[in-house]
PDBQT receptor file of N, H, CA, C and O in Angstrom, charges set to zero:
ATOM      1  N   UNK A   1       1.334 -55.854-121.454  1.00  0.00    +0.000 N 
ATOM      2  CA  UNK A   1       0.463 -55.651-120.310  1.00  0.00    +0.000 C 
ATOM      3  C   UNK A   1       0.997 -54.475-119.479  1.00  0.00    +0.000 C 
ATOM      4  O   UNK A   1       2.180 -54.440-119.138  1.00  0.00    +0.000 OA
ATOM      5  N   UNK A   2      -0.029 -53.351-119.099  1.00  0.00    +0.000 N 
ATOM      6  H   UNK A   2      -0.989 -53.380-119.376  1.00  0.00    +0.000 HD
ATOM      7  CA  UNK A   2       0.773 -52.214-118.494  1.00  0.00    +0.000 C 
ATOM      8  C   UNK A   2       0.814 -52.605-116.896  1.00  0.00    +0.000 C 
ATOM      9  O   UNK A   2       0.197 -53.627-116.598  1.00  0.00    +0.000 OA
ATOM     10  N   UNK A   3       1.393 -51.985-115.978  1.00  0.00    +0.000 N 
ATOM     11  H   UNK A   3       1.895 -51.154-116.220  1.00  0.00    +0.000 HD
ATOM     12  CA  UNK A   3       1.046 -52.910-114.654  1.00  0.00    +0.000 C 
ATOM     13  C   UNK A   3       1.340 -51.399-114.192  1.00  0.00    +0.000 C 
ATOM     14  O   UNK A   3       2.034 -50.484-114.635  1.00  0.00    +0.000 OA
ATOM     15  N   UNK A   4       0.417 -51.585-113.007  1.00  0.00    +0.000 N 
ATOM     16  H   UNK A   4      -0.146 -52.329-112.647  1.00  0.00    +0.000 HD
ATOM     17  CA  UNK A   4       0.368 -50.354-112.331  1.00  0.00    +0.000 C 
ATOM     18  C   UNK A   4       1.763 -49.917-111.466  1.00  0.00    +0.000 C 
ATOM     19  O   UNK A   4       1.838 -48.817-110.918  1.00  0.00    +0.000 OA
ATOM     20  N   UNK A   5       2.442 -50.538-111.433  1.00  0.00    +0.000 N 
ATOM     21  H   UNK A   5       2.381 -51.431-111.878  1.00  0.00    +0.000 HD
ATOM     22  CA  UNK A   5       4.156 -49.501-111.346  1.00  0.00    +0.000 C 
ATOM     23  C   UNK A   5       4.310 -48.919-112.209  1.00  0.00    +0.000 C 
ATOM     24  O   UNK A   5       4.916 -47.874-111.971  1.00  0.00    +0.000 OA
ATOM     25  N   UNK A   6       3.828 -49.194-114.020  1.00  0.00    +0.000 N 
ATOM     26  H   UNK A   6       3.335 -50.043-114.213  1.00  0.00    +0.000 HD
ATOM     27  CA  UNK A   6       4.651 -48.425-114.833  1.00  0.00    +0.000 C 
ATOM     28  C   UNK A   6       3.665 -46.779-114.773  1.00  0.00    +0.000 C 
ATOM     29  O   UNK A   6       4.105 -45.786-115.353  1.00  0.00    +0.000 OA
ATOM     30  N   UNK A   7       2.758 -46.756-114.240  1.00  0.00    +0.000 N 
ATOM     31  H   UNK A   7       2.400 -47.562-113.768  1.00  0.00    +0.000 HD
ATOM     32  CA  UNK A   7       1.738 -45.915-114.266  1.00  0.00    +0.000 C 
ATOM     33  C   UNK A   7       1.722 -44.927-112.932  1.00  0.00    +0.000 C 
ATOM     34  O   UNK A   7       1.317 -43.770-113.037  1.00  0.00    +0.000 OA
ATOM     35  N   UNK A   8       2.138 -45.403-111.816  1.00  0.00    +0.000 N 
ATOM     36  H   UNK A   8       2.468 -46.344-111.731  1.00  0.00    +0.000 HD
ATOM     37  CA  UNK A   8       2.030 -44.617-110.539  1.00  0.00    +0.000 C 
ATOM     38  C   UNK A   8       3.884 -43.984-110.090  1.00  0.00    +0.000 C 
ATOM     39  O   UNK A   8       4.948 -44.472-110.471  1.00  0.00    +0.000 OA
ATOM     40  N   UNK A   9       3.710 -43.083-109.411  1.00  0.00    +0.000 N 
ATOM     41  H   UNK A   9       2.846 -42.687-109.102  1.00  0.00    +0.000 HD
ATOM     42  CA  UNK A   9       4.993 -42.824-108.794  1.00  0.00    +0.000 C 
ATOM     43  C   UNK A   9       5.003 -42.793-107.453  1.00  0.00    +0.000 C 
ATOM     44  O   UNK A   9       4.342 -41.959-106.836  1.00  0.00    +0.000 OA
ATOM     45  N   UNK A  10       5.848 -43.812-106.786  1.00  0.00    +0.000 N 
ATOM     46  H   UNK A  10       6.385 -44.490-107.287  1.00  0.00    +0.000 HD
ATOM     47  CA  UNK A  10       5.611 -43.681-105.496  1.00  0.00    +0.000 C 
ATOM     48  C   UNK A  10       6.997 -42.843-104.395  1.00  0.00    +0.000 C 
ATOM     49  O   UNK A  10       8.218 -42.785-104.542  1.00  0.00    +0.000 OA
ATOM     50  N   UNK A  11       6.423 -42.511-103.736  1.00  0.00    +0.000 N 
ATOM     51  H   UNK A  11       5.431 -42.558-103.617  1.00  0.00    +0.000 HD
ATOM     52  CA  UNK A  11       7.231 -40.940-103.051  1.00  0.00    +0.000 C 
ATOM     53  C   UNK A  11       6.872 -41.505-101.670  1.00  0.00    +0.000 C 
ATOM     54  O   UNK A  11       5.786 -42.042-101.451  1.00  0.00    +0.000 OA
ATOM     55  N   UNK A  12       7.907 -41.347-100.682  1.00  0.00    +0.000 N 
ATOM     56  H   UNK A  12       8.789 -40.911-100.860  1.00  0.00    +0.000 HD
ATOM     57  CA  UNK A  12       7.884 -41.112 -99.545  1.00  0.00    +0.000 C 
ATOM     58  C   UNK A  12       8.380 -39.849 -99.092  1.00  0.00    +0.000 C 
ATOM     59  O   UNK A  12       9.581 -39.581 -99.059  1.00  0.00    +0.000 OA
ATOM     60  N   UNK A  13       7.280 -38.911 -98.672  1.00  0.00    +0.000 N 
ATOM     61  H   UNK A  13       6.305 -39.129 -98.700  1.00  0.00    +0.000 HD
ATOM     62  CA  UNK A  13       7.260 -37.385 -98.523  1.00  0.00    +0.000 C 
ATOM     63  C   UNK A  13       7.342 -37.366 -97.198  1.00  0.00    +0.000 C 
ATOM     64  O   UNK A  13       6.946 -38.393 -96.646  1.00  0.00    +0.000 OA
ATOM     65  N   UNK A  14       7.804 -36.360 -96.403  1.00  0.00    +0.000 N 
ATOM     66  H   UNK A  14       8.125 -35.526 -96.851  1.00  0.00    +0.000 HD
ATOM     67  CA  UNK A  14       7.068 -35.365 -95.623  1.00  0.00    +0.000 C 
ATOM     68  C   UNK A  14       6.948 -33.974 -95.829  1.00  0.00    +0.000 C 
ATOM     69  O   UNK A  14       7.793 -33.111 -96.066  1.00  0.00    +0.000 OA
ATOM     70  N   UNK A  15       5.473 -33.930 -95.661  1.00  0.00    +0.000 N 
ATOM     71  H   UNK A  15       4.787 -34.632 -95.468  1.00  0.00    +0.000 HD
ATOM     72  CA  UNK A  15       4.574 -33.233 -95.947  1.00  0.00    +0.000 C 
ATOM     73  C   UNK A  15       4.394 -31.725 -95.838  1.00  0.00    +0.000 C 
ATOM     74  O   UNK A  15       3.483 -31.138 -96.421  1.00  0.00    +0.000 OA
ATOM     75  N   UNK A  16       5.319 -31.106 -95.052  1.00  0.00    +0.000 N 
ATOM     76  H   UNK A  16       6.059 -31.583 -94.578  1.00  0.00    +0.000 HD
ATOM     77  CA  UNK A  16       5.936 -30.212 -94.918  1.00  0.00    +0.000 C 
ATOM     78  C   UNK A  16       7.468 -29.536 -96.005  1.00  0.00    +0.000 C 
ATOM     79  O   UNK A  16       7.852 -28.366 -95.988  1.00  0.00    +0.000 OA
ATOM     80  N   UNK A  17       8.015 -30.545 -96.754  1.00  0.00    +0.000 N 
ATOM     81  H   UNK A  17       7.704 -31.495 -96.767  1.00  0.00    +0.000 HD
ATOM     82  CA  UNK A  17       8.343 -30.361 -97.551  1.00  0.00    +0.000 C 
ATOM     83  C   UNK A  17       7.945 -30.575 -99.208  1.00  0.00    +0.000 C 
ATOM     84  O   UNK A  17       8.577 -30.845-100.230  1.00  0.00    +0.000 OA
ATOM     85  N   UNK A  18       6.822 -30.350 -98.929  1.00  0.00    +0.000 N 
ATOM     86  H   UNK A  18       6.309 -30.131 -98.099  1.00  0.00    +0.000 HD
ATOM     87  CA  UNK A  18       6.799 -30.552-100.641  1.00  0.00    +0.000 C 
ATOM     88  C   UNK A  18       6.683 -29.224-101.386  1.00  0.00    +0.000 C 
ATOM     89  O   UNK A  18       6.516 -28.120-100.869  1.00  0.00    +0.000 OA
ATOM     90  N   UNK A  19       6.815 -29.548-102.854  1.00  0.00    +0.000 N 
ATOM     91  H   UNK A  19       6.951 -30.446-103.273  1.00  0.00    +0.000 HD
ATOM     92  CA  UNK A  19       7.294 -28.176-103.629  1.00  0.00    +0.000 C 
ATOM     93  C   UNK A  19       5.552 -28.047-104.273  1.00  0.00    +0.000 C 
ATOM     94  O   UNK A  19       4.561 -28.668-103.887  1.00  0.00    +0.000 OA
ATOM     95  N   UNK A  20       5.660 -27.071-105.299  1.00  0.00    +0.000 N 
ATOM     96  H   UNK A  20       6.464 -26.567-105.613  1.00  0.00    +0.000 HD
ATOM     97  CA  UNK A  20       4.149 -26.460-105.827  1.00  0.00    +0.000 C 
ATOM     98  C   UNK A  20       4.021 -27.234-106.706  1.00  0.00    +0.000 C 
ATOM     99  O   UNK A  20       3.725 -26.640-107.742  1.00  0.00    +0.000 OA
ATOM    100  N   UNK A  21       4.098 -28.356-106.838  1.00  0.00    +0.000 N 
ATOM    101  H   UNK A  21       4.337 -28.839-105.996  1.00  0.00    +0.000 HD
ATOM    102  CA  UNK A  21       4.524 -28.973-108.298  1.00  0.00    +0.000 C 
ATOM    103  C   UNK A  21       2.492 -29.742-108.166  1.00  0.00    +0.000 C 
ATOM    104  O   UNK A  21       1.634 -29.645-109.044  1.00  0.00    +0.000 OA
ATOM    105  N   UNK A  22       2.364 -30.341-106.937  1.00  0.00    +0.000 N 
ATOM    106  H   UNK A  22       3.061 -30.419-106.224  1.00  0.00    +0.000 HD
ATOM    107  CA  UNK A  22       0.636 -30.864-106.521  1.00  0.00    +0.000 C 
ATOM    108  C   UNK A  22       0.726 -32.415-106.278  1.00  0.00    +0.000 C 
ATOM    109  O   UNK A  22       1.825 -32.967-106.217  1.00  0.00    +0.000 OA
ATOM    110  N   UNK A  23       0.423 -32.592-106.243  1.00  0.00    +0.000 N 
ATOM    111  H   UNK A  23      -0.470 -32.144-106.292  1.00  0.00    +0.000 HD
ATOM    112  CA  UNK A  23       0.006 -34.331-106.369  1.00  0.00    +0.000 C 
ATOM    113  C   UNK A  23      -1.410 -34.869-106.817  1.00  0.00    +0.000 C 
ATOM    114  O   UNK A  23      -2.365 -34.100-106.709  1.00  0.00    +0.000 OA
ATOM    115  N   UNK A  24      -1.586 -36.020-107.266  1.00  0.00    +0.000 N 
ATOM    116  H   UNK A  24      -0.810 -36.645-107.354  1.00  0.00    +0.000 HD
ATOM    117  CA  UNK A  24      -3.071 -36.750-107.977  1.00  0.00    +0.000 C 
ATOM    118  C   UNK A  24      -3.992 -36.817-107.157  1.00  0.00    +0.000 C 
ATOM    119  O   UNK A  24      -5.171 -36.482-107.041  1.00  0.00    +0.000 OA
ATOM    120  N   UNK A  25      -2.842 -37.555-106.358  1.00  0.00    +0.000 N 
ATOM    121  H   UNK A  25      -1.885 -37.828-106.452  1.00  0.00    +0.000 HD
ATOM    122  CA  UNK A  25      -3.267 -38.386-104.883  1.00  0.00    +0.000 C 
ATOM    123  C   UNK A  25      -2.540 -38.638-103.630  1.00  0.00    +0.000 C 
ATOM    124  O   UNK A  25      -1.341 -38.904-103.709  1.00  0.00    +0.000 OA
ATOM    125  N   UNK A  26      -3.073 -38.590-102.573  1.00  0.00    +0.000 N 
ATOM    126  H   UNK A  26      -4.047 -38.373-102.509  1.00  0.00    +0.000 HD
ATOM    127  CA  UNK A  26      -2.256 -38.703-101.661  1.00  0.00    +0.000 C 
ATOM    128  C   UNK A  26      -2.867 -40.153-101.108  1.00  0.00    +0.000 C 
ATOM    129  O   UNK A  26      -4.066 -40.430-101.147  1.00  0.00    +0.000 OA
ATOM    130  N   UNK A  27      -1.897 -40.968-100.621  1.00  0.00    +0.000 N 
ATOM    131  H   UNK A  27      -0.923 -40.744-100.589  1.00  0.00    +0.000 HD
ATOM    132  CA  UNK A  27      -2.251 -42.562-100.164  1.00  0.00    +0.000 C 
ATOM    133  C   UNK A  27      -1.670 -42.603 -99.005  1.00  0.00    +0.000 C 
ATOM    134  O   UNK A  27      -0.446 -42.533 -99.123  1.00  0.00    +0.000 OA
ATOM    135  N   UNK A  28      -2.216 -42.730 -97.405  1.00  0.00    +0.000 N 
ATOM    136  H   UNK A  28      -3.209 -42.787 -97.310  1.00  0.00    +0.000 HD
ATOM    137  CA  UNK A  28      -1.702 -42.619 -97.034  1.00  0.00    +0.000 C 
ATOM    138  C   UNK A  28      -2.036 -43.962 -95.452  1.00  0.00    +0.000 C 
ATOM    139  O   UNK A  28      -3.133 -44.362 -95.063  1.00  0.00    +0.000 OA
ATOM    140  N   UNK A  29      -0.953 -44.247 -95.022  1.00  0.00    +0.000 N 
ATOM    141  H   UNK A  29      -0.062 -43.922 -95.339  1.00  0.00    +0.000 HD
ATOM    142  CA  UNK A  29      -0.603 -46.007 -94.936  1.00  0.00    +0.000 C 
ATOM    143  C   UNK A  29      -0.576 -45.426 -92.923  1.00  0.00    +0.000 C 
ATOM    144  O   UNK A  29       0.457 -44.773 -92.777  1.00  0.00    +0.000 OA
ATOM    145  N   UNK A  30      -1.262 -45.499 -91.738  1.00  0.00    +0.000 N 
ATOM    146  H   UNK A  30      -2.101 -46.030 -91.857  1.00  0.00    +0.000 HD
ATOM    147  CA  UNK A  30      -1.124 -45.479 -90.946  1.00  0.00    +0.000 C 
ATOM    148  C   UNK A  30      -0.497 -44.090 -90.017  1.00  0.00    +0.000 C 
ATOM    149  O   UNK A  30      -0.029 -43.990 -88.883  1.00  0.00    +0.000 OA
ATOM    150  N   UNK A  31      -0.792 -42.990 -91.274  1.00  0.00    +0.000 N 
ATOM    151  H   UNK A  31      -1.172 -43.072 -92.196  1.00  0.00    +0.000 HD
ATOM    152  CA  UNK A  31      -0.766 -41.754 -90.693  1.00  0.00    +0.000 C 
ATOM    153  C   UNK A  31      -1.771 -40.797 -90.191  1.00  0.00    +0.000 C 
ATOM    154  O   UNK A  31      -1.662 -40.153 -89.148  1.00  0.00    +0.000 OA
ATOM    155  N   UNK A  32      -3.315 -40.733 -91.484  1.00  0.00    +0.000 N 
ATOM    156  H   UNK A  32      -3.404 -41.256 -92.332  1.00  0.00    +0.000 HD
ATOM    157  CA  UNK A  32      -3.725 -39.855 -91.146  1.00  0.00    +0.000 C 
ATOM    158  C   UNK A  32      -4.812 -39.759 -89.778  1.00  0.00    +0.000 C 
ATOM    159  O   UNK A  32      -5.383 -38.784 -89.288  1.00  0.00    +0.000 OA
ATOM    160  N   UNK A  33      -4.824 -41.196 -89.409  1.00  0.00    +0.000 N 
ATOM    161  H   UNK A  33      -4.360 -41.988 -89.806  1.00  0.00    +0.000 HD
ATOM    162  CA  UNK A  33      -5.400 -41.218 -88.048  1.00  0.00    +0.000 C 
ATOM    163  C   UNK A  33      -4.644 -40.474 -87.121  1.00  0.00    +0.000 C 
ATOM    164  O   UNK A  33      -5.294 -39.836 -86.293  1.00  0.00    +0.000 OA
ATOM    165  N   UNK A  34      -3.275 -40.407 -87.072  1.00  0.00    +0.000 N 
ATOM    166  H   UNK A  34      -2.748 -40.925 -87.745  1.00  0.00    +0.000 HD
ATOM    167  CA  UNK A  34      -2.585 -39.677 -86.330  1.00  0.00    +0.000 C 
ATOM    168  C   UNK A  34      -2.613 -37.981 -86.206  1.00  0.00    +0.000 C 
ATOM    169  O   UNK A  34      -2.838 -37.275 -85.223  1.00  0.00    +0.000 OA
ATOM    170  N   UNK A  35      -2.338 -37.671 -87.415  1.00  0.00    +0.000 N 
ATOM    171  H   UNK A  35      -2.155 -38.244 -88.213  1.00  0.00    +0.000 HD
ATOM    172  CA  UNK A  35      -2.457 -36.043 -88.057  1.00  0.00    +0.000 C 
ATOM    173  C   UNK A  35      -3.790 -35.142 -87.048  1.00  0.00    +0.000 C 
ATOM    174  O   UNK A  35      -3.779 -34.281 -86.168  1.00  0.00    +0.000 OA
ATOM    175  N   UNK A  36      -4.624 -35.770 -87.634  1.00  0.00    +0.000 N 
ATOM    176  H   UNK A  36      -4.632 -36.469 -88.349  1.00  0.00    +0.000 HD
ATOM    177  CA  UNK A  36      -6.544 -35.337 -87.134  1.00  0.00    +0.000 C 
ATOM    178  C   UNK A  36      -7.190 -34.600 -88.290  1.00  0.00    +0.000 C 
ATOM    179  O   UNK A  36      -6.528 -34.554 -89.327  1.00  0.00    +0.000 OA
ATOM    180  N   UNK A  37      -7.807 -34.297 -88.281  1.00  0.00    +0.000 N 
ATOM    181  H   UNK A  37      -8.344 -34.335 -87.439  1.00  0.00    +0.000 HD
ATOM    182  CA  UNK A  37      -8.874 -33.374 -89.466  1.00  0.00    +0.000 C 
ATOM    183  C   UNK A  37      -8.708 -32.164 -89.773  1.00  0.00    +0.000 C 
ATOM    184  O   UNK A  37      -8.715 -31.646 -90.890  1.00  0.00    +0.000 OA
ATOM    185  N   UNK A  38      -8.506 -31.554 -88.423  1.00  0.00    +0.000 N 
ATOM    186  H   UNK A  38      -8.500 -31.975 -87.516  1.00  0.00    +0.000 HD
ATOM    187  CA  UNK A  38      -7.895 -29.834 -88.915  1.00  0.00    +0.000 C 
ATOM    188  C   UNK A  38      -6.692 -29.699 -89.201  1.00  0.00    +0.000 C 
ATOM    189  O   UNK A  38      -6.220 -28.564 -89.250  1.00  0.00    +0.000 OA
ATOM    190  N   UNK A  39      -5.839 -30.916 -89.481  1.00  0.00    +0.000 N 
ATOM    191  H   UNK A  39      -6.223 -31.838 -89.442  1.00  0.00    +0.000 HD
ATOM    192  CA  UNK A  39      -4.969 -30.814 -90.132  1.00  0.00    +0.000 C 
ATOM    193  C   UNK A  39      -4.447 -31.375 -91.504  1.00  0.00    +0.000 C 
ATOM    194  O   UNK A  39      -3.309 -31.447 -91.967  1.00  0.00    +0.000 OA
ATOM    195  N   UNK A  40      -6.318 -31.943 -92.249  1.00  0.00    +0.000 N 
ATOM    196  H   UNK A  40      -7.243 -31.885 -91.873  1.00  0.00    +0.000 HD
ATOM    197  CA  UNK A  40      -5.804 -32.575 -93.601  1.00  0.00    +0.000 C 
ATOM    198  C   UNK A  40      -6.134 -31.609 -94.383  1.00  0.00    +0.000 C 
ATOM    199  O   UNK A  40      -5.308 -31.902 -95.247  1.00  0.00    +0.000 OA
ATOM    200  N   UNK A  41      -6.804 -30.428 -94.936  1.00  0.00    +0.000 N 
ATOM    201  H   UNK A  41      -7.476 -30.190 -94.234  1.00  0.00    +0.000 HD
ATOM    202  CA  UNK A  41      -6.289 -29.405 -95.659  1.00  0.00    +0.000 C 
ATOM    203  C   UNK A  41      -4.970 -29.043 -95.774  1.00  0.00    +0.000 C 
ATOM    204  O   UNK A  41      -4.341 -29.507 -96.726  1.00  0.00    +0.000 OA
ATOM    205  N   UNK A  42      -4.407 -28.289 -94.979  1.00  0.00    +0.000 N 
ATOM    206  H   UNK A  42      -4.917 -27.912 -94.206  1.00  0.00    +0.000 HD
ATOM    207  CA  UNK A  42      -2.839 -28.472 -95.412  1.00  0.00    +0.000 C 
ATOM    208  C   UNK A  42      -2.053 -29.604 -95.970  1.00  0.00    +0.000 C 
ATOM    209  O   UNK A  42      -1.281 -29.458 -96.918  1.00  0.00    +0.000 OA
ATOM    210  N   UNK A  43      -2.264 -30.740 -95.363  1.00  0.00    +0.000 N 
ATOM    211  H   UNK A  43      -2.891 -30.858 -94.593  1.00  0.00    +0.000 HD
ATOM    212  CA  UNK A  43      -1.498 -31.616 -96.305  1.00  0.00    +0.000 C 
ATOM    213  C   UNK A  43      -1.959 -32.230 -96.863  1.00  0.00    +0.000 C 
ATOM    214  O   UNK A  43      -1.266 -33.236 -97.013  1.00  0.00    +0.000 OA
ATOM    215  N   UNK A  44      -3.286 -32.310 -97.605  1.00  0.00    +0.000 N 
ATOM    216  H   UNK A  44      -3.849 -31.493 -97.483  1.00  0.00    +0.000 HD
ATOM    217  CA  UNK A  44      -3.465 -32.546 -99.271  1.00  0.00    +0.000 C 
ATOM    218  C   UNK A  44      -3.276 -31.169 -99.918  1.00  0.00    +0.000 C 
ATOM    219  O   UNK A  44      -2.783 -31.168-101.046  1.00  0.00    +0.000 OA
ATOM    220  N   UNK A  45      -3.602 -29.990 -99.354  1.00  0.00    +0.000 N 
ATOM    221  H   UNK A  45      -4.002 -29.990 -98.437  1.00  0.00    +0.000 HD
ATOM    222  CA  UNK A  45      -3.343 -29.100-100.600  1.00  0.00    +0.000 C 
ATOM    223  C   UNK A  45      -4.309 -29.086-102.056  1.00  0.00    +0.000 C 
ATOM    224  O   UNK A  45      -4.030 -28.986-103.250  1.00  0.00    +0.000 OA
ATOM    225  N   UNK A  46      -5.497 -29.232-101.333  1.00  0.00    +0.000 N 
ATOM    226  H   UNK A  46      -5.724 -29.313-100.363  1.00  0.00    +0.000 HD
ATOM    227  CA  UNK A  46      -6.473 -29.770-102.469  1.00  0.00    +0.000 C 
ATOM    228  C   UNK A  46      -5.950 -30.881-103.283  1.00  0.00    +0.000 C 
ATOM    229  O   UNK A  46      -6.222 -30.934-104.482  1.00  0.00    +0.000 OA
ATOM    230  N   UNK A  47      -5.245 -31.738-102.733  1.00  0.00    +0.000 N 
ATOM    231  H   UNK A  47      -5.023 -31.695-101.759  1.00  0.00    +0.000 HD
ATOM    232  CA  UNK A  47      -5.540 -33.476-103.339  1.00  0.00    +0.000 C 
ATOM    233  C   UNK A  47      -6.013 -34.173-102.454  1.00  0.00    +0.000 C 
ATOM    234  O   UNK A  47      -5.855 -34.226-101.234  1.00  0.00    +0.000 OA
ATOM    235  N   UNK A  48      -6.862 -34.930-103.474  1.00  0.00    +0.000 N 
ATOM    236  H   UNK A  48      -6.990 -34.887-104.465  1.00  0.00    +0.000 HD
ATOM    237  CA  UNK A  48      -7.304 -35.799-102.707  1.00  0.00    +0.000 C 
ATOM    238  C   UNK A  48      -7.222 -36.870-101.631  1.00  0.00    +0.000 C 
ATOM    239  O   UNK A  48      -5.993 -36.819-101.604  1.00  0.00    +0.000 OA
ATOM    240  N   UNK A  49      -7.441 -37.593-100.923  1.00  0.00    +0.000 N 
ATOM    241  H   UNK A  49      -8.440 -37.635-100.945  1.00  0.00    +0.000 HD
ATOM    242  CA  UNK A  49      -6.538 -38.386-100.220  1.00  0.00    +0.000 C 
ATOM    243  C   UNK A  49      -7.433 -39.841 -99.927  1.00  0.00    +0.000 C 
ATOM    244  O   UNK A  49      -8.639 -40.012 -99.747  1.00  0.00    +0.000 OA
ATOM    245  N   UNK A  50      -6.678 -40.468 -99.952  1.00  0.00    +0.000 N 
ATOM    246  H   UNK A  50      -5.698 -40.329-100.098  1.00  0.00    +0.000 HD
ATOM    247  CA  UNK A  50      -7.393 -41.639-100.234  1.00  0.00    +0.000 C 
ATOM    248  C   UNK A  50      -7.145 -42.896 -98.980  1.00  0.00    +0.000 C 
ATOM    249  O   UNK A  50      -6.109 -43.558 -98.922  1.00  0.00    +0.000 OA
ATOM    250  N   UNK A  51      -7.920 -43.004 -98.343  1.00  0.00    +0.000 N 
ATOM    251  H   UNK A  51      -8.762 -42.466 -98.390  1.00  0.00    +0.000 HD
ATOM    252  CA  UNK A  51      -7.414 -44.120 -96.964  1.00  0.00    +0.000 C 
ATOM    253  C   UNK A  51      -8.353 -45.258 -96.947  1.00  0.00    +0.000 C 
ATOM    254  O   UNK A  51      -9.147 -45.260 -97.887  1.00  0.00    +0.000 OA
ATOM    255  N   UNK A  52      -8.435 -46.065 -96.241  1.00  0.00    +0.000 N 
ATOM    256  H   UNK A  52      -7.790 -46.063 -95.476  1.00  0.00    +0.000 HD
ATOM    257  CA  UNK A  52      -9.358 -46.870 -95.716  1.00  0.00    +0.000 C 
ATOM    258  C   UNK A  52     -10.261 -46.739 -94.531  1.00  0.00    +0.000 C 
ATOM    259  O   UNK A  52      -9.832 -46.296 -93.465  1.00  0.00    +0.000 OA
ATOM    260  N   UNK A  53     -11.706 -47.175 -94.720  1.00  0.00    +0.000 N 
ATOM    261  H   UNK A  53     -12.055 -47.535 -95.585  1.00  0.00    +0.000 HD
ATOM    262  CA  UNK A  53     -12.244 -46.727 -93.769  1.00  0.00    +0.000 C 
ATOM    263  C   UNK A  53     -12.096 -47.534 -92.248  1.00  0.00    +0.000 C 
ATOM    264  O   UNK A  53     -12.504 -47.237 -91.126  1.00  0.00    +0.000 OA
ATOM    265  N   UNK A  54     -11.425 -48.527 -92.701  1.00  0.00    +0.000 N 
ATOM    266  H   UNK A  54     -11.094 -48.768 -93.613  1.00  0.00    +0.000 HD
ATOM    267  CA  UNK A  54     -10.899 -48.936 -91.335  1.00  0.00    +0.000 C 
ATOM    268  C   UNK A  54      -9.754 -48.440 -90.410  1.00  0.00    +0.000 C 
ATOM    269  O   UNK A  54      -9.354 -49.127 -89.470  1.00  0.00    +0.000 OA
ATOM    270  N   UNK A  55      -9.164 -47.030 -90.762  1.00  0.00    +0.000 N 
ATOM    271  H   UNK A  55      -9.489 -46.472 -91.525  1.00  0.00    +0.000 HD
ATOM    272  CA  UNK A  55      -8.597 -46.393 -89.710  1.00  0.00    +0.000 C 
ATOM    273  C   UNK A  55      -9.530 -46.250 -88.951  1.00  0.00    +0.000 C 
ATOM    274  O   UNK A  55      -9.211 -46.541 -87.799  1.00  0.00    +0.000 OA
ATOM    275  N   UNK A  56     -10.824 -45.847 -89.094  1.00  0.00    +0.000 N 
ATOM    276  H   UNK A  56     -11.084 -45.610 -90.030  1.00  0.00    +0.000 HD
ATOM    277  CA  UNK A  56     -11.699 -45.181 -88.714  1.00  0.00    +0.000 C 
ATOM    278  C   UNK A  56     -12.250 -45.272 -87.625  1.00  0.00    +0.000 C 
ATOM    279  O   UNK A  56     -12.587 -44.399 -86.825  1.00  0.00    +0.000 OA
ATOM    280  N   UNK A  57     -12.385 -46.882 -87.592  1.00  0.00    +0.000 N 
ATOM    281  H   UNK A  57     -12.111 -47.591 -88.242  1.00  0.00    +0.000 HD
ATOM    282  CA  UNK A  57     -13.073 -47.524 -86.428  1.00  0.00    +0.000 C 
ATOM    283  C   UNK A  57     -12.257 -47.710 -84.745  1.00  0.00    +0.000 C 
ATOM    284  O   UNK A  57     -12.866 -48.247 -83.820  1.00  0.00    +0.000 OA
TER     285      UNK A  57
């Protein structure tokens, strides 16, 4: 049975340091409400990013 640890890599970044290497996905847990919008281009870097829409509210 494959289980999704053997499949994902999980990284605790900041975002300001990352190298050219890219990412799949970015998941991100009680930040990007903080960040704001004109600042999620730069840190996906054209990945995608994936949240819940209940920061939102």
């Amino acid at each position: 049975m494959t289980r999704a640890s053997d499949l994902t890599d999980f990284r605790l970044l900041d975002e300001r340091n990352l190298d050219d290497e890219g990412l799949d996905r970015i998941v991100s847990v009680g930040m990007l409400e903080h960040v704001g919008l004109p600042h999620f281009p730069p840190l996906s870097a054209g990945s995608p990013i994936c949240w819940h829409k209940m920061a939102w509210r």
